[in-house]
N, CA, C and O of each residue as an XYZ file, in Angstrom:
580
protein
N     -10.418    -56.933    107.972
C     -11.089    -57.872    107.099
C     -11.739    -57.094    105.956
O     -12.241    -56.001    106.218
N     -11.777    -57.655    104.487
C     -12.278    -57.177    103.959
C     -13.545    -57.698    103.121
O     -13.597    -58.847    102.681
N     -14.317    -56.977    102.985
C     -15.551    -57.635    102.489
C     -15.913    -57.140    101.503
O     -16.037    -55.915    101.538
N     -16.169    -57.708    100.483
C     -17.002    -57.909     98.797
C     -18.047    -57.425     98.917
O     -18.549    -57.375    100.041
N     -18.634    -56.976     97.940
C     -20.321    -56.637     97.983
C     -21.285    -57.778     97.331
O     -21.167    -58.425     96.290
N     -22.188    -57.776     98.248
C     -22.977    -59.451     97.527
C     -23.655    -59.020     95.616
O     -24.112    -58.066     94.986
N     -23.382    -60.122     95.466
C     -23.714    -60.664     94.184
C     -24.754    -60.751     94.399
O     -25.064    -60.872     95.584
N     -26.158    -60.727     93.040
C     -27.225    -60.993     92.734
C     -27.631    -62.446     93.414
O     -28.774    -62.547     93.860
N     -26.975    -63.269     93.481
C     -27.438    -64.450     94.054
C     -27.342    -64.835     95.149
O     -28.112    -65.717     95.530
N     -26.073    -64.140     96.273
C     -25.901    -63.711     97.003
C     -27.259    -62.861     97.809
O     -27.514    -63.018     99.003
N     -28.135    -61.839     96.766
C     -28.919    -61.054     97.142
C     -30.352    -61.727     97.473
O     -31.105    -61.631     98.442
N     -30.418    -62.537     96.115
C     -31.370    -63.711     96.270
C     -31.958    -64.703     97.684
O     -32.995    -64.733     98.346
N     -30.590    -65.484     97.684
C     -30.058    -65.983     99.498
C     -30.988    -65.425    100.370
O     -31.941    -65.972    100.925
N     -30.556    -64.131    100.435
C     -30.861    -63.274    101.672
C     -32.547    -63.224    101.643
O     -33.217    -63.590    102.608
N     -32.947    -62.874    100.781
C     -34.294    -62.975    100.174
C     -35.090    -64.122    100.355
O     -36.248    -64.167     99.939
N     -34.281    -65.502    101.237
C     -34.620    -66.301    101.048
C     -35.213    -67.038    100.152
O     -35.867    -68.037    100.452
N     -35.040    -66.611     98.937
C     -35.606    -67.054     97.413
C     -34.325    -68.216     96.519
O     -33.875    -68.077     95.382
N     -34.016    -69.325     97.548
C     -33.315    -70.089     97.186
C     -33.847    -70.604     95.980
O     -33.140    -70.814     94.994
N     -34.972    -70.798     96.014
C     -35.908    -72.253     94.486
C     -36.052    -71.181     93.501
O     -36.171    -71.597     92.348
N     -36.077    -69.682     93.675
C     -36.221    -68.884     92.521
C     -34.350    -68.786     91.724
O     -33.849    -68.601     90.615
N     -34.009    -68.985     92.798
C     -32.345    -69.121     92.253
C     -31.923    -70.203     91.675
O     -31.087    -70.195     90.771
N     -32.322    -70.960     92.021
C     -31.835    -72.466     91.416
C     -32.473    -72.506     89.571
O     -31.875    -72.828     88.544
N     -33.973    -72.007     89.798
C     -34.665    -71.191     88.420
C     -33.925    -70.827     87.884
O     -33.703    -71.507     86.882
N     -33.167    -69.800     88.032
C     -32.364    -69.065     86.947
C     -31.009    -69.415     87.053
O     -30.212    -68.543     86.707
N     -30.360    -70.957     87.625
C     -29.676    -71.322     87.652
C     -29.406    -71.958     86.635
O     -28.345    -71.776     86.038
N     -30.649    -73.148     86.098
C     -31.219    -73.846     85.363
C     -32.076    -73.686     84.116
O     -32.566    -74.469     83.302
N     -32.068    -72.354     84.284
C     -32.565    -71.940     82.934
C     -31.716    -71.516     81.972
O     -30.693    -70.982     82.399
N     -31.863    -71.611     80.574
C     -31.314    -71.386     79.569
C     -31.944    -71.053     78.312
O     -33.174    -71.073     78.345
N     -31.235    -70.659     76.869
C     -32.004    -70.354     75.800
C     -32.906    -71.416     75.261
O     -33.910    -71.274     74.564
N     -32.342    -72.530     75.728
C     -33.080    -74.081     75.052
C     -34.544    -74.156     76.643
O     -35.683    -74.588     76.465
N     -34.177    -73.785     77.579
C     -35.138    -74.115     78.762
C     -35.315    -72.505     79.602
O     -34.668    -72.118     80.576
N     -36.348    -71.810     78.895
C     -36.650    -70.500     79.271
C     -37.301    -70.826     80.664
O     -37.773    -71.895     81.052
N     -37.179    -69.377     81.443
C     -38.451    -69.174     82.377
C     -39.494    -69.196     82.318
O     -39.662    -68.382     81.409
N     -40.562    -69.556     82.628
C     -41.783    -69.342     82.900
C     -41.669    -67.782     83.248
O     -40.915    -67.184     84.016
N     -42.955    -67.233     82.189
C     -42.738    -66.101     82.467
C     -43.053    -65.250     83.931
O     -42.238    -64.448     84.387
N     -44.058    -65.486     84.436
C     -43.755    -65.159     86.019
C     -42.736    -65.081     86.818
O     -42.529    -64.167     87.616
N     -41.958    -66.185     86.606
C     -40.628    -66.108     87.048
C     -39.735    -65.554     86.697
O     -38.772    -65.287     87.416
N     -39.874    -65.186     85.235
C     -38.931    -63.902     84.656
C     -38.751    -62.674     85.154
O     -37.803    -61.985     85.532
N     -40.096    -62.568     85.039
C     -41.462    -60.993     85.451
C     -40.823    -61.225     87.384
O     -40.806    -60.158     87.998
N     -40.449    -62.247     88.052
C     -40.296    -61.767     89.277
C     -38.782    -61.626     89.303
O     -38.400    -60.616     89.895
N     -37.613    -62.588     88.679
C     -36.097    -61.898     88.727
C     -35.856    -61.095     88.503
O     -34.938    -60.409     88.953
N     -36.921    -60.782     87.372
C     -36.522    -58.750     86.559
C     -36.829    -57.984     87.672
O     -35.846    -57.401     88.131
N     -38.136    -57.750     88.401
C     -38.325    -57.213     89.721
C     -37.228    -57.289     90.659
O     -37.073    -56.330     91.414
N     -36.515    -58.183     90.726
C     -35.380    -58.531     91.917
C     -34.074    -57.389     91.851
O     -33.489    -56.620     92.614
N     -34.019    -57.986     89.855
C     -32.900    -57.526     89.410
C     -32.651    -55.913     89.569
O     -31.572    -55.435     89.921
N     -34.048    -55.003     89.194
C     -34.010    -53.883     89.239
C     -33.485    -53.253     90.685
O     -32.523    -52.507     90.865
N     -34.536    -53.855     91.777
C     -34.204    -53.551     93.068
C     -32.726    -53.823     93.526
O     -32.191    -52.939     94.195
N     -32.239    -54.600     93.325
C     -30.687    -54.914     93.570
C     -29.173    -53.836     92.603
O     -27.976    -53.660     92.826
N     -30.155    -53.372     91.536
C     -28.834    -51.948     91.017
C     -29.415    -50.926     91.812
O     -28.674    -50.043     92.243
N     -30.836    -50.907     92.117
C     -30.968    -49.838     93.195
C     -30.253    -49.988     95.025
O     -30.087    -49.258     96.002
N     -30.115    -50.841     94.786
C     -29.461    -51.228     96.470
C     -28.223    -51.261     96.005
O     -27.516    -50.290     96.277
N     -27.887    -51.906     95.533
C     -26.052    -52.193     95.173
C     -25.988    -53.667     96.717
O     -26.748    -53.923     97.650
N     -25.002    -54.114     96.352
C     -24.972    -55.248     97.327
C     -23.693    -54.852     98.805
O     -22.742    -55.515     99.218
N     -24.095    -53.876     99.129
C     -23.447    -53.419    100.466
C     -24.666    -54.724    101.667
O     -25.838    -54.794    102.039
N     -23.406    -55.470    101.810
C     -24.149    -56.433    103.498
C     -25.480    -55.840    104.335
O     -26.469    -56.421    104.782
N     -24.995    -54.163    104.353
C     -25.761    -53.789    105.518
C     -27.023    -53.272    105.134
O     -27.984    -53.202    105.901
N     -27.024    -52.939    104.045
C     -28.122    -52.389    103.434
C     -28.852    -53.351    102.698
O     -29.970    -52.922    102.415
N     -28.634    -54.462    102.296
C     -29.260    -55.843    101.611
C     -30.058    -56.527    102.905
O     -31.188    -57.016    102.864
N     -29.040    -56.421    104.253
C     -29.760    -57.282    105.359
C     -30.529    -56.033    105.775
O     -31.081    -56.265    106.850
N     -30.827    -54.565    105.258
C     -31.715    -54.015    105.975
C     -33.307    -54.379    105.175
O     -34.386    -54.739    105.645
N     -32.950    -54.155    104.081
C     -33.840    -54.598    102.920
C     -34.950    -56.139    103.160
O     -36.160    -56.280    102.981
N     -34.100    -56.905    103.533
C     -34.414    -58.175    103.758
C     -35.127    -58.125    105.239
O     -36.098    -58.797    105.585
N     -34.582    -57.397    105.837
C     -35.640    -57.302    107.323
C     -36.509    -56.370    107.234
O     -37.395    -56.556    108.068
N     -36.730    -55.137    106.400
C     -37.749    -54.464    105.991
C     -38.305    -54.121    104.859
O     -39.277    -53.366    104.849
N     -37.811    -54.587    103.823
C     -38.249    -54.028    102.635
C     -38.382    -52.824    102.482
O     -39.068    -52.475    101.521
N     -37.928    -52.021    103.150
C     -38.022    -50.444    103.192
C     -36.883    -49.871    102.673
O     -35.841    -49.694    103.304
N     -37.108    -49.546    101.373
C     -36.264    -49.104    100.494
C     -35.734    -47.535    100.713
O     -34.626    -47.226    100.275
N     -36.356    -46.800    101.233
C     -36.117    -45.281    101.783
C     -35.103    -45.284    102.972
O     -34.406    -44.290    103.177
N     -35.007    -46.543    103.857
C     -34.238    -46.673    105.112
C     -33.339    -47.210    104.846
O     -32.397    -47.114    105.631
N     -33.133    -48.242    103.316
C     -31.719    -48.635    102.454
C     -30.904    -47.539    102.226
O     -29.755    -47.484    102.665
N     -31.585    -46.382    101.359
C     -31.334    -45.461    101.454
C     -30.792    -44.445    102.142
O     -29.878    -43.771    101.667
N     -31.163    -44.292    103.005
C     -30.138    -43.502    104.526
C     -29.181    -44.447    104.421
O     -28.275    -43.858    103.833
N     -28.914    -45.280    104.578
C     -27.707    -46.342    104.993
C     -26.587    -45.898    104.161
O     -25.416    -45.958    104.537
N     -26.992    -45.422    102.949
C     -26.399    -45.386    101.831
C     -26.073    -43.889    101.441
O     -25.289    -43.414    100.619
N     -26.701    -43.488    102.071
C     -26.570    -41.717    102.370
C     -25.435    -41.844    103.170
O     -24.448    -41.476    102.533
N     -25.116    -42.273    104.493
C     -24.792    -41.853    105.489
C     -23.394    -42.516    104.899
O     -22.338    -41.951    105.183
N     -23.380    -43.693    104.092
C     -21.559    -43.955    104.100
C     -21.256    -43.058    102.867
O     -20.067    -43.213    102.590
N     -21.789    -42.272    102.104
C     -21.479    -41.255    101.413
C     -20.924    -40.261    102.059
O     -19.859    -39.722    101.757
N     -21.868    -39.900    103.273
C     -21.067    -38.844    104.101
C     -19.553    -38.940    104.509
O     -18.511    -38.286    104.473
N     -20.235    -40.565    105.061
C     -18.441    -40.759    105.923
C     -17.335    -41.124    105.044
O     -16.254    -41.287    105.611
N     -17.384    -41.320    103.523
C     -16.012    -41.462    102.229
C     -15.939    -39.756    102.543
O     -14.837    -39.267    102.792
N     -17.211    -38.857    102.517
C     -16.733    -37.968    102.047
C     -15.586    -37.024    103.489
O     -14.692    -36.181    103.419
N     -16.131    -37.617    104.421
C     -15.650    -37.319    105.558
C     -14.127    -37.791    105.602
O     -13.303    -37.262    106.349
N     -13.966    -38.364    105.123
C     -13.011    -39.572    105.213
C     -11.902    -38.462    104.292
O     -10.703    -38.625    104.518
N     -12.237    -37.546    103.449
C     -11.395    -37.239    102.231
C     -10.157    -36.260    103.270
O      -8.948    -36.452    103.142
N     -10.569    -35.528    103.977
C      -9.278    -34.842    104.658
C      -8.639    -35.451    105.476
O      -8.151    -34.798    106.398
N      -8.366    -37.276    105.409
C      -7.210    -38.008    105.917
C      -5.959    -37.233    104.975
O      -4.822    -37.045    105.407
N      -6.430    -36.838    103.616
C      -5.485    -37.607    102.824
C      -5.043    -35.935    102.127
O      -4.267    -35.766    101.187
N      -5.565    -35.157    102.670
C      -5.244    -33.676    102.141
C      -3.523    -33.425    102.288
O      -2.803    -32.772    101.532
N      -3.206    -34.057    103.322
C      -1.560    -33.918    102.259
C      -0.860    -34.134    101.070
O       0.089    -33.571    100.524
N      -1.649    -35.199    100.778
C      -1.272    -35.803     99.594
C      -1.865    -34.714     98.219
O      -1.387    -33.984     97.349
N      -3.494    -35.281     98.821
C      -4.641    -34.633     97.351
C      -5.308    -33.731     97.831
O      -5.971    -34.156     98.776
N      -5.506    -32.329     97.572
C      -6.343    -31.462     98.319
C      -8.060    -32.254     98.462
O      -8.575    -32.868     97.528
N      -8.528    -32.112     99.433
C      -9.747    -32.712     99.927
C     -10.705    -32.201     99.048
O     -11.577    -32.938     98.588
N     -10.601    -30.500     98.645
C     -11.779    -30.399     97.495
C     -11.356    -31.087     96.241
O     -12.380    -31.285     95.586
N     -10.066    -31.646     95.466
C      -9.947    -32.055     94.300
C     -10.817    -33.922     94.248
O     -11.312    -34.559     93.319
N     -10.620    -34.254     95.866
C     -11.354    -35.550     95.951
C     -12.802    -35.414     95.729
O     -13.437    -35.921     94.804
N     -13.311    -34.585     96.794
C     -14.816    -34.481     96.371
C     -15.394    -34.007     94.949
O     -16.538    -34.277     94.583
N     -14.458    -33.257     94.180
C     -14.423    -32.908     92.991
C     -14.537    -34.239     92.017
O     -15.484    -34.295     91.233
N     -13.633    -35.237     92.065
C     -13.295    -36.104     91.068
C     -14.280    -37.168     92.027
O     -15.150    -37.680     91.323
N     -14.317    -37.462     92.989
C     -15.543    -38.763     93.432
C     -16.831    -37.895     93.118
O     -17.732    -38.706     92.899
N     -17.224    -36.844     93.021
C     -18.613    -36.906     92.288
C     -18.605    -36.788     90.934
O     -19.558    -37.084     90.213
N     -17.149    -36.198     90.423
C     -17.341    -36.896     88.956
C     -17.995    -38.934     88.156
O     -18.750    -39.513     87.375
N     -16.877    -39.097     89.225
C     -17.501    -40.849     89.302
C     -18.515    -41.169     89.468
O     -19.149    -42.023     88.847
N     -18.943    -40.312     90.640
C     -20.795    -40.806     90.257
C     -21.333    -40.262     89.226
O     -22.171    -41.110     88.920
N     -21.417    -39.503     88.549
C     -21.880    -38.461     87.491
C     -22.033    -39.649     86.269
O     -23.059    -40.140     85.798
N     -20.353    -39.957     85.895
C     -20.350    -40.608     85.256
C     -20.017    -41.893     84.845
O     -19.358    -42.339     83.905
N     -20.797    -42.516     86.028
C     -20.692    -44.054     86.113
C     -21.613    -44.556     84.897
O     -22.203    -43.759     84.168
N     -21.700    -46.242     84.710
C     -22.182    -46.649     83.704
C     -21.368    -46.004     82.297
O     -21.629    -46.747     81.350
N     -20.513    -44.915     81.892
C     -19.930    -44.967     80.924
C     -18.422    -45.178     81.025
O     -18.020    -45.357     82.175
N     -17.548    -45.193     80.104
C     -15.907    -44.738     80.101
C     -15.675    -43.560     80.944
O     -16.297    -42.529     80.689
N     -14.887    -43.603     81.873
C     -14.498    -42.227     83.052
C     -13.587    -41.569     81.885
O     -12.907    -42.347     81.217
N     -13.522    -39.914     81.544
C     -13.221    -39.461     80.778
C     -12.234    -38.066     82.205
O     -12.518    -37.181     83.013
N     -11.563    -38.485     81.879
C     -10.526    -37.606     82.920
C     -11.167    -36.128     82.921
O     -11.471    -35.434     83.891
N     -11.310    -35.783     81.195
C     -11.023    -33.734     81.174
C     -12.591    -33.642     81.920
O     -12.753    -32.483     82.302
N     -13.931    -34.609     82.279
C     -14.824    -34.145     82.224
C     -14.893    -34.371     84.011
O     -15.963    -34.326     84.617
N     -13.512    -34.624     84.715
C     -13.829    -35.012     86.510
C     -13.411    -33.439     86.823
O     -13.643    -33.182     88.004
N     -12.876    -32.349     86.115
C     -12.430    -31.089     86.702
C     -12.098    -30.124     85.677
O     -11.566    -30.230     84.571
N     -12.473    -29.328     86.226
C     -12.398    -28.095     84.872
C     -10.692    -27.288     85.511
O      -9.700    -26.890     84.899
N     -10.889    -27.317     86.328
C      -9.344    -27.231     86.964
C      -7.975    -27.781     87.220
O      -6.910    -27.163     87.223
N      -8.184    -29.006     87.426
C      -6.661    -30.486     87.520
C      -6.828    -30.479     85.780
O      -7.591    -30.092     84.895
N      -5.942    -30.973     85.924
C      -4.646    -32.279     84.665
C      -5.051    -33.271     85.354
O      -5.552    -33.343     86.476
N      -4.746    -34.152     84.458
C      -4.895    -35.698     83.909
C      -4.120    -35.831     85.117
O      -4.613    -36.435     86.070
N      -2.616    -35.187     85.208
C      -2.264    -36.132     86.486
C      -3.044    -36.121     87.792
O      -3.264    -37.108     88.495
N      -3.555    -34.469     88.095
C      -4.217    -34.356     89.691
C      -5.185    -34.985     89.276
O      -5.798    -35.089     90.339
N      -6.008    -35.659     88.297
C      -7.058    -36.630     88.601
C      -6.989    -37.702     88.831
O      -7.807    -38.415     89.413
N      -5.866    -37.985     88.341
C      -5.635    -39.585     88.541
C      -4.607    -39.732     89.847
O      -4.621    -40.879     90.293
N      -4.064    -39.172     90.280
C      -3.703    -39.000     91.722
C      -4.873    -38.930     93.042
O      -4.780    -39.410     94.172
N      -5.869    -38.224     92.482
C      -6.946    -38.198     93.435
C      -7.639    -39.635     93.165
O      -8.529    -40.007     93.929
N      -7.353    -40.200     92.401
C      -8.381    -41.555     91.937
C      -7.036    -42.856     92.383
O      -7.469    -44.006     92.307
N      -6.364    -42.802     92.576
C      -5.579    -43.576     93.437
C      -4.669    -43.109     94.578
O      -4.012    -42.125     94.236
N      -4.496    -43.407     95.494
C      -3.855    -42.899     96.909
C      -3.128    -43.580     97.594
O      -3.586    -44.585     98.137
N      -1.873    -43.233     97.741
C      -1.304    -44.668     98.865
C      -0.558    -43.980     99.981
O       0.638    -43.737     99.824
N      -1.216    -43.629    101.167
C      -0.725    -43.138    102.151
C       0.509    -43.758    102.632
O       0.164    -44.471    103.575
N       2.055    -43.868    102.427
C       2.854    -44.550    103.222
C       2.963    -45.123    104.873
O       3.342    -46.169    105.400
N       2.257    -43.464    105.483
C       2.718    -43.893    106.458
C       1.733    -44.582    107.414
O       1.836    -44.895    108.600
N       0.513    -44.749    106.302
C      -0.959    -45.619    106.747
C      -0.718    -46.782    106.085
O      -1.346    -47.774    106.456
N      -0.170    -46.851    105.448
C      -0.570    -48.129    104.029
C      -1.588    -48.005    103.374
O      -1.732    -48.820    102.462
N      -2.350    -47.266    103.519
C      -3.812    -47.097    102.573
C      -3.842    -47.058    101.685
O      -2.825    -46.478    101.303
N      -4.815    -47.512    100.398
C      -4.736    -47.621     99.543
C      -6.192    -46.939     99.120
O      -7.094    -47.509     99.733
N      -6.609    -46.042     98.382
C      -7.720    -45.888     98.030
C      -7.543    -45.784     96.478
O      -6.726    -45.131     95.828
N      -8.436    -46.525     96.120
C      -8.202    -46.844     94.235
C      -9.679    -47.351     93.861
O     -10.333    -48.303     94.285
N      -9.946    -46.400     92.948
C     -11.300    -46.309     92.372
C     -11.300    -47.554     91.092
O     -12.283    -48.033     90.526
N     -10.023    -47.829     90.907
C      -9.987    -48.782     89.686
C     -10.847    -47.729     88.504
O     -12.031    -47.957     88.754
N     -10.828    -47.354     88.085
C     -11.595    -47.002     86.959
C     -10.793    -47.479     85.390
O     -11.344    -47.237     84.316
């Protein structure tokens, strides 16, 4: 099964902040927020690019508000992608993955610029490491970038 990462309103939900959602459901340039209510989605909003909408870490959030223990959650499936990279070392050497997936984090929020994921690969070993299709798994790992 595969699962999506929740949406802002989605995040809301969980938050049980249904009537603050319906707020910014219903609001518009002609029918603004009350600013409190602005002043509290902007609060929401920030916390939610800091979480990202992973299920497990939104429902940890929501049962503790403990943003440091979101955190581990979020540590630990870092480990296990990165763990995960010598499935595929036949294909892509395992250091060119960890190489080019921390390029991606590096430079997320802009255009992914190939020459700046390795001072070592070509355009092709980067973009080979940024899509993967194991045949004899079916796997697919694709960063979409």
């Amino acid at each position: 099964m595969f699962m999506y990462p929740f949406s802002f309103d989605e995040f809301l939900v969980t938050l049980n902040e249904e009537v603050l959602l319906q707020a910014k459901q219903h609001a518009s340039a002609k029918n603004p927020l009350p600013e409190a209510l602005h002043r509290k989605l902007t609060d929401y909003v920030k916390r939610f690019l800091v979480l990202g909408g992973m299920p497990e870490v939104l429902a940890r959030y929501a049962q503790s508000g403990d943003m440091l223990a979101c955190q581990t959650i979020l540590d630990d499936l870092i480990i296990s992608l990165k763990a995960d990279f010598t499935k595929y070392k036949r294909i892509v050497p395992s250091s060119r993955l960890s190489e080019v997936f921390l390029s991606v984090a590096r430079q997320s929020g802009s255009k992914f610029v190939y020459a700046h994921a390795s001072a070592e690969s070509n355009h092709k070993q980067i973009k080979e490491a940024l899509s993967i299709k194991d045949p004899s798994q079916n796997y697919l790992l694709d960063w979409n970038l």
